[in-house]
N, C-alpha and C positions, 0 to 999 in steps of 0.2 A: 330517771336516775341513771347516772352512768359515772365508770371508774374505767381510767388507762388499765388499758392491757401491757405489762412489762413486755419488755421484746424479749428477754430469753426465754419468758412463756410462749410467747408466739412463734420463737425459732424451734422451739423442741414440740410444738402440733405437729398433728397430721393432717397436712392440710391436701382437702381432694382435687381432683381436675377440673370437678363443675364452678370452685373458686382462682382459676388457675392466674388470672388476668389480675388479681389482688395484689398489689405493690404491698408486703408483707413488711420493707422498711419503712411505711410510714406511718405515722402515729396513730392508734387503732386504740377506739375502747371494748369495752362490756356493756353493754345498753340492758337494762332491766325493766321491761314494761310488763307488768302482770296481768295486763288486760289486752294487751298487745295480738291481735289475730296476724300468724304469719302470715306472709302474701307470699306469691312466686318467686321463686331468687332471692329473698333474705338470708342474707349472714349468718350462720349462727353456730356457735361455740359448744359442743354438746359432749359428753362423759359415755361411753360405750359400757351398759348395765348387764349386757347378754349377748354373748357372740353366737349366732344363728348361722342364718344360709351363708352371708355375706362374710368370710372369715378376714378380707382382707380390703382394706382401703386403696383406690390408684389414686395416688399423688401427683400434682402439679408436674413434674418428669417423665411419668411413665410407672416410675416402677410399684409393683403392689406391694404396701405393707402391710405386714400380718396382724391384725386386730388383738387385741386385750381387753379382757374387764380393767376398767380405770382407764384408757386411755382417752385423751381430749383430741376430739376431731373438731377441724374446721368445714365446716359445710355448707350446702343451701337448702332451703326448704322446697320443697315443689313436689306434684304428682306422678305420678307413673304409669303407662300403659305399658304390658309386657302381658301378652298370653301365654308364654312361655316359663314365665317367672311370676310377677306379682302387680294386682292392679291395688294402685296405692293414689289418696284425696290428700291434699291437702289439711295440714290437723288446723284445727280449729281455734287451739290456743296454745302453750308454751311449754305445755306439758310432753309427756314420754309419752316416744314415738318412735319410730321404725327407719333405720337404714335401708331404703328401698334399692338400691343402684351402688356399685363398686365405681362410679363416680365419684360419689359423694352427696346424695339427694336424701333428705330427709322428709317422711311422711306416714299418713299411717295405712296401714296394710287394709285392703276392702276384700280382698279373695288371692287367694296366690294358687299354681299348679300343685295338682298332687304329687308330682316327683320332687318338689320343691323343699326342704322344712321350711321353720317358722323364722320368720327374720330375724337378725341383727336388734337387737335393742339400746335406745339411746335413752338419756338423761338430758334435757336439753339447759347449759348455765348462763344462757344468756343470748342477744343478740348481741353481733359485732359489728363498729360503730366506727365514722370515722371520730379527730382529735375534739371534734363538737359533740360529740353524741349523737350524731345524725345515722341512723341505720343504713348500711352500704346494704345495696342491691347489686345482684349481678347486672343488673340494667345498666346500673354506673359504671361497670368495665368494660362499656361495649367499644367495639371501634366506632371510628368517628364519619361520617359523611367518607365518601371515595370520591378521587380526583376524575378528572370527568375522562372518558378512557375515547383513545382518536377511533376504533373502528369496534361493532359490535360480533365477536367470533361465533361461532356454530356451538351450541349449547347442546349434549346431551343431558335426559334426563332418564333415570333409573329407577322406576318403582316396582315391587312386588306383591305376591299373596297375602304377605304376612311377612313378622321376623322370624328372622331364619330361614329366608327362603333362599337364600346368594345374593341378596343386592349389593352388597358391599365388595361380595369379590366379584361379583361380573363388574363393577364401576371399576376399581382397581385393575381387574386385567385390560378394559376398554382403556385404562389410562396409560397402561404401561404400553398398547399397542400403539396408541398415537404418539406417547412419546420415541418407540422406538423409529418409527418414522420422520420423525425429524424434529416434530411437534412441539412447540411449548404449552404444556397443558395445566390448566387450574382444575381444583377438584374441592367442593364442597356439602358436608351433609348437613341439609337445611332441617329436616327435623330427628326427634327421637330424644333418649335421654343422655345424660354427660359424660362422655367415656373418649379416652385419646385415640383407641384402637386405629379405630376408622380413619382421621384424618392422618395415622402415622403409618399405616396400611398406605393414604395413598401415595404421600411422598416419597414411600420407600420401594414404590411402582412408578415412580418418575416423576410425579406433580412438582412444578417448579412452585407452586403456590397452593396451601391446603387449608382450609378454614372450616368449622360448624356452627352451631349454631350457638354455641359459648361464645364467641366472637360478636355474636350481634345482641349477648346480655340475657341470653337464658339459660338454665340447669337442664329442662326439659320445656316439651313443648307442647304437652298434652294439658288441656285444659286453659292453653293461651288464645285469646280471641284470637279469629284468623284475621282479625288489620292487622295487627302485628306478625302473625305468622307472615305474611306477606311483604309487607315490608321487609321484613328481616332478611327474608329470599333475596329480594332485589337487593339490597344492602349486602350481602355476602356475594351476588353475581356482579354487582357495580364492582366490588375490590377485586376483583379476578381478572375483571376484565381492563379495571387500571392497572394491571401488572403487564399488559400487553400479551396475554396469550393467543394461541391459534386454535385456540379452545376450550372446552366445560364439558365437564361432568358433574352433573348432580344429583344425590340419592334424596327418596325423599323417603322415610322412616316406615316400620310398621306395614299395612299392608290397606287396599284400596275400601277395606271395611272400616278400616278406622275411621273415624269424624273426620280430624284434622287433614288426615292423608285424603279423601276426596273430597275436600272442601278445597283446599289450598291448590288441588288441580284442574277445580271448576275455574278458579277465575282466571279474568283475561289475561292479566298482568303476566300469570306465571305460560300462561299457550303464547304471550307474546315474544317471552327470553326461549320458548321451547324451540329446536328446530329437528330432534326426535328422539325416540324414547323409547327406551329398552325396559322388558318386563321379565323379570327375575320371579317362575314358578318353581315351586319345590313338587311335583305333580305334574302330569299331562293334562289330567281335568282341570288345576287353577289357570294352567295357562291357555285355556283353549276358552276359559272365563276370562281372566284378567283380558286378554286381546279381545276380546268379543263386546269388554265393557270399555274399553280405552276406546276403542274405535267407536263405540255410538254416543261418547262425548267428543267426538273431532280429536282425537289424538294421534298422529303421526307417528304409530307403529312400527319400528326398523327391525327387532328380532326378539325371538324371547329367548332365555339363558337360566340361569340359578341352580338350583340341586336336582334339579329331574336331568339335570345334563349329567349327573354321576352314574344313571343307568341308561346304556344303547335301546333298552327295549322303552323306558319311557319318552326316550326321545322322536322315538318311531310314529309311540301312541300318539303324542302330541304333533309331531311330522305329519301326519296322517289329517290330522283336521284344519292346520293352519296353513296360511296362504302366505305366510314369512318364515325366512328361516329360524333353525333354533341355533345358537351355537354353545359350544363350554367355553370356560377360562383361558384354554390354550389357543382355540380358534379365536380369541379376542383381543390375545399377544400377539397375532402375529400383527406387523406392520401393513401387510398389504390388507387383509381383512379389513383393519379399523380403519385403513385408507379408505376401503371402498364404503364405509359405514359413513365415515365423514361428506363422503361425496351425496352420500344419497340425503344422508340431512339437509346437507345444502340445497339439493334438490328438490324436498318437501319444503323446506320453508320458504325457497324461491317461488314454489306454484301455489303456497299460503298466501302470500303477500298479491299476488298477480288475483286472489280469488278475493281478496280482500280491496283491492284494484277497481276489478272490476265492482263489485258492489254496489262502491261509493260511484261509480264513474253514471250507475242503472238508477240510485237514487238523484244525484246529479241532473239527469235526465229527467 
């Protein structure tokens, strides 16, 4: 059962960033399934019952708008991984449920941090449909297939302890250093949950081209099989790399305990687009783990970075055990720096490939 949604109801939502890609001019209904189990990225039109943690909605724009009891949000449903904030499951059915993400991800709450309160609360009135009643998934706004790109550039990859640890601004400052060198740079964050910060962080650190993982038709990416995590990577490094850059940055969410985050950097696919990888610790002891565990899966270590770069003396600590440098945010703007960062990528995935070479050259044999 479904009924059109008036467009001036749907011009005066608040509609979040994780629906951002939704052509809001075209003819949309209210889909009513009461037996209906949300699935990942479903549509759906919900009534805010309880303003909690989350006081404020990010909109399709950018900008945060401030929440009310009554007000009709457009959103999607999906989980959430966040130690810092709130681990939230998918609900079960269509009932009231939880604002987990100032994206816009709706779900219900399984544990949240003690400095946190209690969440946001929704009323959920429907799902949103297109002019057949067919339920939109964010899957349907994904981009499409990328044009086949003429050379493969030198890919950074950025992963941390955990969130919160600087991956996002050591990829940013790594971006804005190759841009200031001359660079045309792409920048994408392949997992986590739905928020613009990040990709408008990096364009605003120079990326000629900035995409996540909203672009390849998720809200979040916790509890997605990793084929799809995977594809989606390559799908957001395929566009990057049809833009013709002279390089990638890519973050990958969360930190090396999480499921998805070393699942998605065990496979080949993703060590095949790698050529190296920066480890953003918020600590001297994660970083002295994080490198000690990238390295005993084959991973082309270039520096570690993040919030332990805010104290000299933990920089020391962690100085003190690792065999690569550490740098901050400002050693990563500079031009020559990320030059020479770039050089040595190229470097490792030239003596990858030669190892890789040879291999095939000794089974051959």
């Amino acid at each position: 059962m479904f009924a059109p949604l008036d467009a001036a109801r749907v011009e005066r939502l608040k509609t979040a960033y994780s629906v951002r890609n939704l052509d809001r001019c075209a003819s949309l209904s209210l889909v009513h399934h009461s037996d209906h189990q949300p699935r990942h990225g479903d549509l759906v039109l919900a009534e805010v019952t309880k303003v909690g943690y989350h006081q404020v909605l990010e909109l399709t724009d950018g900008r945060k708008a401030k929440l009310y009891v009554g007000d009709e949000i457009l959103v999607a449903y999906g989980a959430r991984y966040a130690p810092d904030h709130f681990e939230a499951e998918l609900p079960d059915d269509l009932g009231a449920c939880d604002l987990v993400a100032a994206g816009g991800v709706l779900g219900k709450v399984r544990s949240r941090n003690a400095a946190v309160s209690a969440p946001t609360t929704v009323r959920p009135l429907g799902l949103v449909g297109d002019h057949a009643g067919h339920v939109i998934n964010v899957s349907d706004l994904a981009l499409g297939a990328p044009l086949a790109a003429l050379r493969k550039p030198p890919t950074f990859v950025v992963v941390g302890t955990s969130m919160n640890s600087g991956k996002t601004t050591t990829c940013a400052s790594l971006v804005h250093g190759l841009s200031r060198s001359g660079l045309r740079v792409g920048a994408a964050k392949l997992t986590g949950t739905a928020a613009g910060g990040d990709p408008w962080l990096f364009r605003d650190s120079g990326a000629v081209a900035a995409l996540d993982f909203t672009d390849a038709g998720m809200a979040t990416t916790f509890r997605i099989p990793l084929e799809r995590l995977v594809s989606s990577s390559l799908l957001l490094h395929g566009h990057l790399m049809a833009r013709g850059v002279d390089a990638i940055v890519l973050e990958i969410a969360d930190g090396l305990l999480q499921a998805e985050t070393a699942q998605l950097l065990d496979r080949p696919e993703i060590r095949r687009i790698t050529s190296g990888v920066l480890f953003a610790a918020a600590d001297s002891s994660g970083a002295l783990y994080g490198v000690q565990r990238l390295r005993a899966g084959g991973h082309p270590v270039l520096a570690v970075s993040g919030l332990l770069t805010a104290s000299p003396l933990a920089v020391r600590e962690a100085q003190a055990g690792l065999d690569v440098p550490v740098y901050g945010p400002l050693d990563l703007q500079s031009p020559a720096l990320a030059g020479e960062l770039l050089r040595r990528a190229i470097a490792e995935a030239a003596e990858a490939t030669q190892l890789v070479d040879h291999g095939v050259d000794e089974v051959l044999a």
